[in-house]
N, CA and C atoms as a LAMMPS dump frame, in Angstrom:
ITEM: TIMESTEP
0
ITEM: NUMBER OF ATOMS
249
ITEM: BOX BOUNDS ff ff ff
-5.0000000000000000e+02 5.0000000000000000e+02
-5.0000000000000000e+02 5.0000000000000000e+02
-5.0000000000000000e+02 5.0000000000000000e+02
ITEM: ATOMS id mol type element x y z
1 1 1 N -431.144 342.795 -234.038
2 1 2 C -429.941 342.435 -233.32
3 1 3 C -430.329 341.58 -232.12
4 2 1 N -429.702 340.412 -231.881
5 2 2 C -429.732 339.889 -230.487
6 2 3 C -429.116 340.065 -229.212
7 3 1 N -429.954 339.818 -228.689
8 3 2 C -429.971 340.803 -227.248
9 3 3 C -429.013 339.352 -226.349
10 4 1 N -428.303 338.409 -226.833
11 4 2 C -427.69 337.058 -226.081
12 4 3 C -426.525 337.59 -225.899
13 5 1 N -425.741 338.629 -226.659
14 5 2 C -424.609 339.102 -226.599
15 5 3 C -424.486 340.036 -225.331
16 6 1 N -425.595 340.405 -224.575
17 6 2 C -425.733 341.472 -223.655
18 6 3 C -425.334 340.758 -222.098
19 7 1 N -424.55 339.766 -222.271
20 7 2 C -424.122 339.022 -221.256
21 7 3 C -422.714 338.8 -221.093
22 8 1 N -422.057 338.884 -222.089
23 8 2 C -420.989 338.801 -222.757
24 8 3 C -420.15 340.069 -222.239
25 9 1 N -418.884 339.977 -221.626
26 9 2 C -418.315 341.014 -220.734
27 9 3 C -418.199 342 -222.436
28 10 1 N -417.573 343.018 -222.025
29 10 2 C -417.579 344.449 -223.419
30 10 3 C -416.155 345.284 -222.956
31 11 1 N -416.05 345.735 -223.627
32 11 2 C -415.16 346.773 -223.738
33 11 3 C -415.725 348.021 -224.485
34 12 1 N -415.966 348.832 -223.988
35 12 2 C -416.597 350.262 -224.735
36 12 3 C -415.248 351.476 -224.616
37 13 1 N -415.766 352.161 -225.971
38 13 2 C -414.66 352.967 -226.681
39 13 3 C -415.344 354.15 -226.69
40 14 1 N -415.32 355.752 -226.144
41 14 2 C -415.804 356.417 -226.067
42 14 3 C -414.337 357.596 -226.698
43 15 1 N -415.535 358.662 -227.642
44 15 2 C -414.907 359.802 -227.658
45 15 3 C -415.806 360.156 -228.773
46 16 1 N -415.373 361.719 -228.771
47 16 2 C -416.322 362.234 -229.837
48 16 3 C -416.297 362.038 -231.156
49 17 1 N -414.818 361.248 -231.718
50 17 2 C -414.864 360.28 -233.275
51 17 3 C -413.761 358.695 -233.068
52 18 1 N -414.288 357.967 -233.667
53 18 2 C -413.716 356.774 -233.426
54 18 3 C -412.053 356.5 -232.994
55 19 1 N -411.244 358.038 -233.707
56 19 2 C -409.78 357.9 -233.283
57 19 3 C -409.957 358.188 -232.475
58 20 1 N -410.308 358.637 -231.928
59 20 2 C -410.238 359.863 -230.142
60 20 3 C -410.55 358.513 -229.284
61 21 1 N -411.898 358.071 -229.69
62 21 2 C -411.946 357.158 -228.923
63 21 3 C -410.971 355.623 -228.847
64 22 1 N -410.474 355.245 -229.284
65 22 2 C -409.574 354.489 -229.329
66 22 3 C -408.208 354.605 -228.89
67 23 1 N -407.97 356.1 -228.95
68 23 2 C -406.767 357.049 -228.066
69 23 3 C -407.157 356.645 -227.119
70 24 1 N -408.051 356.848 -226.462
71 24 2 C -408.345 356.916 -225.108
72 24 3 C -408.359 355.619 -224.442
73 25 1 N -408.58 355 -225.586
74 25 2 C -408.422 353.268 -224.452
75 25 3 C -410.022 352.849 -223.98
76 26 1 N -410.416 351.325 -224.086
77 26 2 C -411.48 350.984 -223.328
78 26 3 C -411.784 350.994 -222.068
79 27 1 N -412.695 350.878 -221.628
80 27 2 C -413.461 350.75 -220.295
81 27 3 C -413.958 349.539 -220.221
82 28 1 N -413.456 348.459 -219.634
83 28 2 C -414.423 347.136 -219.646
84 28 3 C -415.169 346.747 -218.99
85 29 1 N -415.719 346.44 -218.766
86 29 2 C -417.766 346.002 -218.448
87 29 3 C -417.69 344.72 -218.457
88 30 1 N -418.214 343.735 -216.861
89 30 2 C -418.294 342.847 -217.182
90 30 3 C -419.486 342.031 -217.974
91 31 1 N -420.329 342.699 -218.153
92 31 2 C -421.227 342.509 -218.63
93 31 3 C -421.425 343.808 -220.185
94 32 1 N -422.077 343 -220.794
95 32 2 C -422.122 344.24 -222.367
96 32 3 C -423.14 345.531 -222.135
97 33 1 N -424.309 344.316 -221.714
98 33 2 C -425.365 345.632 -220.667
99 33 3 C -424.855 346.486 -220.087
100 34 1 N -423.998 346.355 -219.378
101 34 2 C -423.595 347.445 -218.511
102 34 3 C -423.003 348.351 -219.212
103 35 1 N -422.251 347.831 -220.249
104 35 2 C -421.565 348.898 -220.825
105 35 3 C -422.279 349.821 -221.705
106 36 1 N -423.323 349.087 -222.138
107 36 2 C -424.24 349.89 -223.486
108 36 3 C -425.169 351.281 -222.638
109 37 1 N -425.78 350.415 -221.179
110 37 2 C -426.234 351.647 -219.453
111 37 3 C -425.317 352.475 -219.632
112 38 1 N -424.139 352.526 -219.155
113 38 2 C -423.175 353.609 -219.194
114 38 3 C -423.231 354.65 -220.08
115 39 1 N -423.253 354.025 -221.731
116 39 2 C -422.955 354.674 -223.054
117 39 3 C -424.034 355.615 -223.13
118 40 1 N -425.222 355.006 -222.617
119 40 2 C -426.349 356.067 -222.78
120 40 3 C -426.809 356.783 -221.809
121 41 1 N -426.593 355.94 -220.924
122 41 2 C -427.283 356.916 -219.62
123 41 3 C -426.081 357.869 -219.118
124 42 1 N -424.826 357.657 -219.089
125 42 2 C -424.036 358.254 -218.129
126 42 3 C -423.15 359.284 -218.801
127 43 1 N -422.391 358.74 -220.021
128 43 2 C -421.288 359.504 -221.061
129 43 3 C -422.315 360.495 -221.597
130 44 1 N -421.249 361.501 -221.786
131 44 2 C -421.443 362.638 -222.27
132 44 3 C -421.622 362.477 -223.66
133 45 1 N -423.034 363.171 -224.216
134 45 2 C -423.458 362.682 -225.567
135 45 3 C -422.276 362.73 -226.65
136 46 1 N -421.734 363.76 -226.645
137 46 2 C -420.584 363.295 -227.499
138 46 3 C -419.692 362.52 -227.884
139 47 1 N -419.359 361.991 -226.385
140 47 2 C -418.686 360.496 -226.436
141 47 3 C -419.366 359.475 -227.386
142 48 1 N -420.451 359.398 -227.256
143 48 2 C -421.182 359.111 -227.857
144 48 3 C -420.805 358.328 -229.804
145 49 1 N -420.485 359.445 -230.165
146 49 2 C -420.069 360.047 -232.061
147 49 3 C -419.287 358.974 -232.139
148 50 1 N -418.203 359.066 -231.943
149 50 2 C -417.345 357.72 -231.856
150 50 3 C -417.018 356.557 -230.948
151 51 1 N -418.042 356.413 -230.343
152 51 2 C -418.469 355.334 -229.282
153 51 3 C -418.329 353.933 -230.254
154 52 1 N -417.521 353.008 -229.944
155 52 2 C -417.476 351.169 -230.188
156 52 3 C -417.373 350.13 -228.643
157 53 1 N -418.352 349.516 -228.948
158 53 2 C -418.232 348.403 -228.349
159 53 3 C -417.814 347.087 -228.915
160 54 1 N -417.016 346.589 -227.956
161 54 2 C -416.588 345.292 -228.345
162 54 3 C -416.642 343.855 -227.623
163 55 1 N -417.203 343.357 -228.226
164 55 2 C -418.004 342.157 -227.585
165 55 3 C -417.633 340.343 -228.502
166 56 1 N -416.668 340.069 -227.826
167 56 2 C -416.641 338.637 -228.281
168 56 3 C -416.633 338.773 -229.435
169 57 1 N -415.365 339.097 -230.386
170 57 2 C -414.507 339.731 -231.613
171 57 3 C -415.704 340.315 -232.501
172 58 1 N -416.822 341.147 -232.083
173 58 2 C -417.886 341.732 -232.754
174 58 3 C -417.085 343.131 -232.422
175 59 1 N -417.777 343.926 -232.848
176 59 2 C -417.483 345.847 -232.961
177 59 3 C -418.603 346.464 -233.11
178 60 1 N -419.308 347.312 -232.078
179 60 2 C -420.788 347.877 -232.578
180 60 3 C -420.173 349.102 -232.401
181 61 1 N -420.807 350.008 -233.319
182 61 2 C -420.844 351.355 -233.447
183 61 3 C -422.179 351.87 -232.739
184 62 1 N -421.66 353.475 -232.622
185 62 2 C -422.76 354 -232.073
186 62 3 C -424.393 354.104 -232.435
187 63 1 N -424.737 353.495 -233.547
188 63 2 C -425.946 353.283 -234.144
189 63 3 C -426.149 351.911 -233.413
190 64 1 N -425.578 350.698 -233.106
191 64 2 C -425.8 349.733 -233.164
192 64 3 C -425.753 349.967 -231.187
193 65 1 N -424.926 350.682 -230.571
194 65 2 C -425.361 350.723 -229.057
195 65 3 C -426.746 351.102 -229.005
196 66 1 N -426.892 352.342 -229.676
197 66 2 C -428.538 352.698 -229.267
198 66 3 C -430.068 351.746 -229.667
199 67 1 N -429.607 350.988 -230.645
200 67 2 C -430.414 349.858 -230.951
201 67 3 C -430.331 348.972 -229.816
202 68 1 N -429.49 348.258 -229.205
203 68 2 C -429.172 347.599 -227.968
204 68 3 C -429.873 348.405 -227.071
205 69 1 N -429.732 349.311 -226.643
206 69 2 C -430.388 350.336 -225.377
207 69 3 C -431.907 350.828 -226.092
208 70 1 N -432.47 350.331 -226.753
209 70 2 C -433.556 350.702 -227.297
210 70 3 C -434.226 349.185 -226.682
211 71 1 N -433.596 348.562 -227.371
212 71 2 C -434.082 346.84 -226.922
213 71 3 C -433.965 346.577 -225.648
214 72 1 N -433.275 347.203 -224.797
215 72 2 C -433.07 346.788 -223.651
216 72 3 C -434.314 347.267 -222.752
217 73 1 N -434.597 348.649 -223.099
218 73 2 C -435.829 349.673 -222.701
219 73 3 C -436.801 348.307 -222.575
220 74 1 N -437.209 348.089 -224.083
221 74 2 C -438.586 347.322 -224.372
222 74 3 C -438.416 346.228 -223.296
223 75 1 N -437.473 345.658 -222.73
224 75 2 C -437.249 344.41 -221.908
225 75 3 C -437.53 344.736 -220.763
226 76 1 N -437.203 346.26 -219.96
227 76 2 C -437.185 346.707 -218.745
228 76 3 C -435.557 346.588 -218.166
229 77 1 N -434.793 346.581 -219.036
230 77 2 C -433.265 346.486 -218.833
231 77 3 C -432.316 347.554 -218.562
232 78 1 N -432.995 348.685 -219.124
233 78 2 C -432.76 350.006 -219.094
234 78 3 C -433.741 351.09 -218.706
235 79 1 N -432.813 352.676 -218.323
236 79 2 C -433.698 353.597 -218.311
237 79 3 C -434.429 354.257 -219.704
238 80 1 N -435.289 354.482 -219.738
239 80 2 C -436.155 355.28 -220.969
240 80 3 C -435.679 356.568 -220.8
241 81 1 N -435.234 356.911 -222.316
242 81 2 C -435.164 358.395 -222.436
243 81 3 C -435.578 359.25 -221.787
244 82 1 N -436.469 359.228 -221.995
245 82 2 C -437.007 360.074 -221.162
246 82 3 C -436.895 360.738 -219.122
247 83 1 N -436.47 359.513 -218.949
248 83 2 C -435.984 359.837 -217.692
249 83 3 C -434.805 360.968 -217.551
């Protein structure tokens, strides 16, 4: 996945399955980074389950945030798990 989209303002969709989260309405981020930081570092893992981001008529699911926040790690863009 490319990491060019991580500039690109976002809208992230949180809840514990994709309807819930979409009930609930986005959170927008002006930046996608920021929003993918949030998704992992801050939301409650469950939010997580049905977590979408939306980025410049793309849709990532929650497999595809943690790939982003995985890539971001390797860059120094993010915190490491481990923290």
């Amino acid at each position: 996945m490319n990491t060019h989209i991580l500039n690109m303002p976002g809208d992230l969709f949180l809840g514990s399955d994709p309807k819930t989260a979409f009930a609930q309405g986005a959170r927008r981020f002006s930046s996608a980074a920021k929003a993918v930081r949030f998704a992992m570092e801050h939301a409650a893992p469950v939010s997580l389950r049905g977590a979408m981001l939306k980025i410049d008529g793309q849709t990532l699911g929650p497999d595809q945030i943690r790939t982003l926040h995985s890539q971001m790690e390797m860059i120094g863009q993010a915190r490491r798990a481990t923290q």
